[in-house]
C-alpha positions in Angstrom: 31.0 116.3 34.3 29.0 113.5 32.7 27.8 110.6 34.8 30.0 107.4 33.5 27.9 104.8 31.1 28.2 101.2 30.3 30.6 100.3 27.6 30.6 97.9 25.0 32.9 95.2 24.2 34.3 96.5 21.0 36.0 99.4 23.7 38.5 96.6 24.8 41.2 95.1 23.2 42.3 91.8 25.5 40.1 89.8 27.3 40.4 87.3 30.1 37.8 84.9 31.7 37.7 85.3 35.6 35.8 82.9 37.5 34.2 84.3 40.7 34.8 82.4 43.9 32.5 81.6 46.7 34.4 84.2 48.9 34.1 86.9 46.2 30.6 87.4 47.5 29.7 90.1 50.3 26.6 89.5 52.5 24.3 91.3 50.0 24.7 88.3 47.4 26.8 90.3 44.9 30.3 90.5 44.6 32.2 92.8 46.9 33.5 96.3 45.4 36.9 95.7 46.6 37.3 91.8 44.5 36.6 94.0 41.2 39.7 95.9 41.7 41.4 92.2 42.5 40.1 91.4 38.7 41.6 94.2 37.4 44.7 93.6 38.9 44.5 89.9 37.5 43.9 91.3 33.8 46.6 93.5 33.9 49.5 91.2 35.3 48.3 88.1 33.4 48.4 90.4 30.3 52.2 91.0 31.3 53.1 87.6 32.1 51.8 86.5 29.0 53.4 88.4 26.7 56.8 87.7 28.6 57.3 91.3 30.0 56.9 90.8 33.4 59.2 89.0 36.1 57.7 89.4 39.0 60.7 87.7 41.0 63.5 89.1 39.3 62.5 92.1 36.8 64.7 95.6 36.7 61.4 97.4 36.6 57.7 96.8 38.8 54.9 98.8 38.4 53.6 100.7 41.4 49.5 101.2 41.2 49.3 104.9 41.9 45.8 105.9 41.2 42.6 103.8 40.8 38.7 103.8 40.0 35.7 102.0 39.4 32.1 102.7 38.3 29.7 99.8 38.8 26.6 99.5 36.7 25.2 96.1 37.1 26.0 93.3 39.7 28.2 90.6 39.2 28.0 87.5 41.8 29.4 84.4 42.4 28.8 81.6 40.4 29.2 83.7 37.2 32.0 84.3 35.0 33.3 87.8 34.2 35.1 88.4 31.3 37.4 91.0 31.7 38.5 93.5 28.9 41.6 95.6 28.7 43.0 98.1 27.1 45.9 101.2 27.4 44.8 105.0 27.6 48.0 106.5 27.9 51.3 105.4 28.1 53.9 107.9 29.6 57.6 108.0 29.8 57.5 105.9 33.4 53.4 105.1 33.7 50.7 103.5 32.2 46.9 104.0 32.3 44.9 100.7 32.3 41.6 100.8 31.7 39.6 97.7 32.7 35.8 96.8 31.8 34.1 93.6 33.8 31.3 91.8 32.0 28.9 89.1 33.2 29.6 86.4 30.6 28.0 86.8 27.3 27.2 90.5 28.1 27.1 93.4 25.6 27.8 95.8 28.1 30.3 96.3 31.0 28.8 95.8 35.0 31.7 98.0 35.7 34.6 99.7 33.9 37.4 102.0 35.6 41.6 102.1 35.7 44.1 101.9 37.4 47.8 103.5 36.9 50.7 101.9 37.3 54.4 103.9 38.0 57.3 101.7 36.9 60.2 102.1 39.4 63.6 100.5 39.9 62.8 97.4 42.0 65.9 98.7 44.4 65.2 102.3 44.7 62.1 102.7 44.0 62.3 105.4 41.8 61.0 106.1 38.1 62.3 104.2 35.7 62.0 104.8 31.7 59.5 102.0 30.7 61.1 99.2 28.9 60.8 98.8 25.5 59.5 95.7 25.2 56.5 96.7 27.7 56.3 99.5 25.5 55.7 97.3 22.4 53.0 94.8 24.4 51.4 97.8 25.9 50.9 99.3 22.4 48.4 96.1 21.2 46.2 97.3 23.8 46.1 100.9 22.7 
C-alpha cells in the first residue's frame, strides 16, 4: 500500500471556511487530531443543512458515522482559517463515503485529508434506511 499524499484543491468539490478556536489547540501549539474530525463533521452537516436535506430535530432518516480516518501532512493551529473541501466517493443504497480535505487558508495542498462514513437509519429503529432521494440528488454535486 502507498503512503497517503497531499491533495490539491481541484480534488474537492464544496468548500467551507472553519475558523479555529483558542481551545482547538493542544499543548504542542497545533491543533489537536481529534478537532479535525470535529471539522469534518462541520463540512459534512453544514453541506446537508444547506442544501435543505437534513432535519436534525425531526428527519425520517440520520446518518450514523460508522467508519472514519485521517492522514495529517502539515499542522494547522489556532489563529488560522482552514478551508475545508468536500466531496462523495461512493454513495450506496443506505451509506455514504465523505471524503474531507483541511487546508491552511490560501493553501494549494491539503494539511490533512481522510473520510468518514455515514449509515442512514430510521431515527426510531435504528435500522437502514434506503437514502432519500433528495440526499441522493445533493450528494451527487459532490461526486
Amino acid at each position: 500500500m502507498s503512503r497517503p499524499q497531499p491533495e490539491a484543491r481541484s480534488a474537492y468539490r464544496h468548500f467551507l471556511p472553519i475558523t479555529t478556536r483558542w481551545m482547538d489547540n493542544d499543548i504542542y501549539g497545533h491543533v489537536n487530531n481529534v478537532v479535525y474530525y470535529s471539522y469534518f463533521d462541520t463540512v459534512v452537516n453544514q453541506y446537508l443543512i444547506a442544501q435543505g436535506v437534513l432535519d436534525i430535530h425531526a428527519g425520517e432518516v440520520i446518518g450514523l458515522v460508522v467508519e472514519t480516518q485521517c492522514n495529517y501532512f502539515a499542522p494547522l493551529a489556532f489563529p488560522q482559517t482552514v478551508e475545508a473541501g468536500l466531496r462523495v466517493a461512493r454513495l450506496g443504497t443506505s451509506s455514504v463515503r465523505y471524503e474531507v480535505g483541511l487546508f491552511a487558508e490560501g493553501e494549494p495542498l491539503t494539511a490533512a485529508r481522510g473520510h468518514f462514513v455515514h449509515v442512514y437509519v430510521d431515527r426510531t429503529t435504528r435500522r437502514p434506511a434506503p437514502l432519500p432521494a433528495s440526499l441522493v440528488q445533493a450528494l451527487e454535486k459532490l461526486r
